[in-house]
Structures are given as C-alpha cells and as structure tokens.
N, C-alpha and C positions, 0 to 999 in steps of 0.2 A: 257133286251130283247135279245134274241138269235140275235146274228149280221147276220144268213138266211135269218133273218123277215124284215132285211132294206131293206128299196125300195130305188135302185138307181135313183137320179132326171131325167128327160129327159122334156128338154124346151115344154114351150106351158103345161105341166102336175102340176096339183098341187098335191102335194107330202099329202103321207098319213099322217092324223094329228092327233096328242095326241087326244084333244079333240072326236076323235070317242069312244075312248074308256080311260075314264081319271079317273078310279078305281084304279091305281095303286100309288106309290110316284114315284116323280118325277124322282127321279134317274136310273128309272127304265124302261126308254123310251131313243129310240133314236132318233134324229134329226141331220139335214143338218146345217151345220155351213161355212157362207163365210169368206176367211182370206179376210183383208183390202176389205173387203166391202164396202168404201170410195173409193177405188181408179179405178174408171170408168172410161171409155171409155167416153171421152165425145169432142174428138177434141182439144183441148188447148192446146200446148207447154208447157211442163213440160218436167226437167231432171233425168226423175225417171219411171220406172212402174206404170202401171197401171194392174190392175186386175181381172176385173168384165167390163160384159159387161153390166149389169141390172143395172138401179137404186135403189135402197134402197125398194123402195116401189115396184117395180118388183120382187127383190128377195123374200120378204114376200109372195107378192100373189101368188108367186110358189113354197111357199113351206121351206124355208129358216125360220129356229125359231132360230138362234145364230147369232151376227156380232161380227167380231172381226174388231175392229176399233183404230187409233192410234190417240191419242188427247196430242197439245200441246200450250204451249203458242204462241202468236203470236200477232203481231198488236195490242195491247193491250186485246185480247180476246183469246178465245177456239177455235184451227183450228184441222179440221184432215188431219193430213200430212204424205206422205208418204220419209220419210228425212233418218237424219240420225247425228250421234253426238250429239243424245238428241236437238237439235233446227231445227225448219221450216224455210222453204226459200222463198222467189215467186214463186222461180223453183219446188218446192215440198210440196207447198199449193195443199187442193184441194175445200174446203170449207169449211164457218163455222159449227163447229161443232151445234150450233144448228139447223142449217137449216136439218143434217141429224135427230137429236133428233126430231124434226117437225115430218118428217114424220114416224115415228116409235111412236111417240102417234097419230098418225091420221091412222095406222093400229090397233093400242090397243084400241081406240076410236069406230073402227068402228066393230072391231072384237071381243066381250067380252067373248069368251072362250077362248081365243086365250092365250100362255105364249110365252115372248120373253127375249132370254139373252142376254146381252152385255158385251163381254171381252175387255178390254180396255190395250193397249201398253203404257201406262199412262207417259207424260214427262210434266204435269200438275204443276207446281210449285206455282202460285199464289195461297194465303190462300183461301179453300173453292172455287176454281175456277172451280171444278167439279158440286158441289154441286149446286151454281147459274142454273150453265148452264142447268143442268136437269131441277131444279124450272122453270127457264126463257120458259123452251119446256113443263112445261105441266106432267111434268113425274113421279112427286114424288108422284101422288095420286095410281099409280100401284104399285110403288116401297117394293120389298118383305126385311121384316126386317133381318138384322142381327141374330137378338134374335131366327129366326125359322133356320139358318140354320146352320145341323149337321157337329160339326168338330173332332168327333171320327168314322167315318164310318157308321153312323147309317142311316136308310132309311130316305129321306128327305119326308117333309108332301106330301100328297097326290095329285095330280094335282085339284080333284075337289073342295077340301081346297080351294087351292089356287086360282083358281078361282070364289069360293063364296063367296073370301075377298076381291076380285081384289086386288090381288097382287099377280101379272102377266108381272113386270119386273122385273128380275135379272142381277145385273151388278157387274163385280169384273174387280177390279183394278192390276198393277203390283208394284203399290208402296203399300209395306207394312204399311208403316205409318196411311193411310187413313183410315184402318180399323178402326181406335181408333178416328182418329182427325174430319172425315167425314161421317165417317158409310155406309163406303163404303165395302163391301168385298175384302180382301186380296187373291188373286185369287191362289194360290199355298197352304192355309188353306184348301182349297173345294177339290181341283180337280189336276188328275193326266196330261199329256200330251206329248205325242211320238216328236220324232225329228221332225224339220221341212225339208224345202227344200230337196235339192238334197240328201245328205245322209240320210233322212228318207223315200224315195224310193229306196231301194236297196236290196229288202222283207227281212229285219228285223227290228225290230220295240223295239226303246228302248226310253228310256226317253229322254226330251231336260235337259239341263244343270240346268234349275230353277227349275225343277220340279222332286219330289220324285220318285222312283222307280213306275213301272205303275204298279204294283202286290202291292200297298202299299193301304191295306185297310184302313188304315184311312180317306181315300178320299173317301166320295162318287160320284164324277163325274170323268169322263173318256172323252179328247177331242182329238182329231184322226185328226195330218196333213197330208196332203196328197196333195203335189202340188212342183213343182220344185222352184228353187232358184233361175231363172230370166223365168218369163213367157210364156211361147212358144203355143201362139194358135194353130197352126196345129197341136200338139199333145195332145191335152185339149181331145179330145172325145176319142181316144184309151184308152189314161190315166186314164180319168177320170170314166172307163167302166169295162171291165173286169179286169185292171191291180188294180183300186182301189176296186172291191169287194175283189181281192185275201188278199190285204193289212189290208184288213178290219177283214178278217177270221185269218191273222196272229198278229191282235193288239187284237184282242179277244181272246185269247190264249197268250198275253202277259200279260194282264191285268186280269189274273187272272180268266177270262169267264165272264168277267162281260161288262154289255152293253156299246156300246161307241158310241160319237156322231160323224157323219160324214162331213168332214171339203173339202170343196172344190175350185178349181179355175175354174172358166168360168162354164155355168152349162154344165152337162153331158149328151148327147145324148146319140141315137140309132144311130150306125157307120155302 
C-alpha cells in the first residue's frame, strides 16, 4: 500500500480496517502497531516506563491490529515485563501474560473478520512456556500456521483466506529456536524493521541491529518504529503527527516502496 493511503490514528477514531477491503495478501496492507502495549498507565509503582495510555482492549477497538509485547519468566509463570537483563522484577512486572492474551481472544471472539499480530521480546525460557500460555487464553484455534507463511519474499495468502480459516493470529517470537521446538515464528525470518528510539528519529531510517537490511526482499513484512527512547508525553501529539507521517514517507522509500506498518507511542491526535 502507498504509505499516502495511511491513516494517521487520532483518539476516540477507529482506524481504517483491512477487513473493508480484504482482496488483497496480507502483506500488502498497512496497519497501526503499539511498542510494549503492556506497559500502561495504570497507577502502580514501577521502576521503569510505562507506554500506552489505552488498555489492550482499547487499543484494538481504536484501531490498533499489531502488539508488541515483552514476555518473560516470572513467579513461576508468563509475565509481561518491562525489565531489563533478560529477567523481570516486582519493580518491572506489569501482569500476567495471560490475562493480556484474554483479552486479545475476547476481540478475536467478538470480531471475526478481524486479523491480529503479536511480536513478542521473547526472554521465555521454560520448555513450551509460550505455547501453554496461548492454549491456557484460548488462542491457538486462530493461530495462523508456520506452513502458510512465505520466507523467500513471496505475497503472503490473502487476508480473506485467512479469514475463512480463522486464522487471524499471527505471532513471532525473538528466540530463533522456537520456530522449530514451538512453532512459533522466528520474527527476523518474516519481517524487516527500522531503528528504534531516539536514533531512529532523526529522518533517516535504517535497519535495527537484528534485522536485515529494510530493501531486503526476502522479507515480506516491513515494521516501522517510531517513538523516543524514554517516553515523553507532551511531545506524543507533535510527534506522533506530522513528524511521523514525514518518517513514514522516508521508511517507504527505505524499504524499497513497499508497504510498511505504523508503530506508535501514546495514540496520536489532532494538535
């Protein structure tokens, strides 16, 4: 999709959806994607960031079809934390991962044309401990195969495919292993992705350190950050406005012309 045709979010709107017009493959559509979509406003004492002012189930109903979410061991379960040194803390708990799984099948549940992805910061080390946790939410009856998704560049199946199989979650992992042991997607097999934080606002637009060259077709997906490196709301709606569609028109032009999805912090207003 021409990166013109993105609709930038602006709160209280819900964002134009694939499903209007879902003739095309997947790859070939843009969408809204929240980094640590986990890590919310919600009052608590934490010694870390926080993100997002919406809940999980708010972002969806506005428009939001990607979370990027960090999941790790914890307490003898699956938490999503916003940490650091590969381990979670009290300090940088934010909850359990299923409870956000919850309500991301109780959008899939209610919304059945709907497609939703989950890129995952993966520090998961217990055997199969991903795997559970999706079963334990409910999620594996959406969950789209391995088997359908292209890892030489080729068009991914159709959106309304995939929605007349319902398989209408997509999730990729950063632990490469998983692919093979969990069947999970190895997330840097799919998909290309721009620097994050502060140095990837600073209009040029080049690859993060994991991820292949963004002009590198063998990837069919393109994920586009676009948010500073310690949170700063008062400048969320500038940013988030005219400074991220310019970014948006210089990562489309990085990436070869090819569509890319738009990755945000706090939603974006009319300023």
């Amino acid at each position: 999709m021409d990166v013109r045709r993105i609709q930038i979010a602006v709160r209280d709107y819900i964002a134009y959806r694939v499903t209007q017009n879902n003739s095309l493959p997947f790859n070939k559509y843009a969408f809204l994607t929240t980094h640590n979509a986990f890590a919310i406003e919600d009052g608590l004492p934490r010694l870390t960031f926080t993100n997002q002012e919406d809940s999980v189930t708010q972002q969806l109903n506005n428009g939001v079809r990607a979370l990027m979410l960090d999941t790790y061991d914890f307490e003898g379960d699956i938490w999503l934390c916003h940490s650091f040194g590969g381990k979670c803390h009290d300090y940088t708990k934010f909850e359990p991962a299923i409870d956000t799984l919850r309500e991301i099948e109780a959008f899939l549940s209610g919304n059945p044309t709907e497609i939703v992805t989950i890129i995952l910061e993966d520090y998961v080390h217990t055997p199969n401990g991903l795997t559970k946790v999706f079963k334990d939410a409910g999620l594996m009856k959406y969950w789209f195969p391995l088997s359908k998704m292209p890892k030489n560049g080729q068009d991914w199946p159709l959106v309304s495919d995939m929605v007349a199989n319902n398989q209408r979650l997509l999730v990729f992992t950063s632990i490469e292993s998983k692919e093979s042991s969990e069947g999970i997607a190895y997330q840097w097999n799919y998909m290309v992705e721009n620097q994050y934080g502060d140095d990837g606002m600073q209009g040029k637009c080049f690859n993060r350190a994991e991820s292949s060259a963004l002009n590198d077709t063998t990837k069919s997906l393109v994920l586009v950050n676009y948010f500073r490196s310690i949170p700063m709301k008062p400048l969320a709606c500038v940013q988030n406005s005219g400074d991220l569609s310019d970014m948006l028109q210089t990562c489309y032009g990085a990436a070869g012309n090819r569509g890319v999805k738009e990755e945000e912090h706090f939603k974006p207003r009319i300023c």
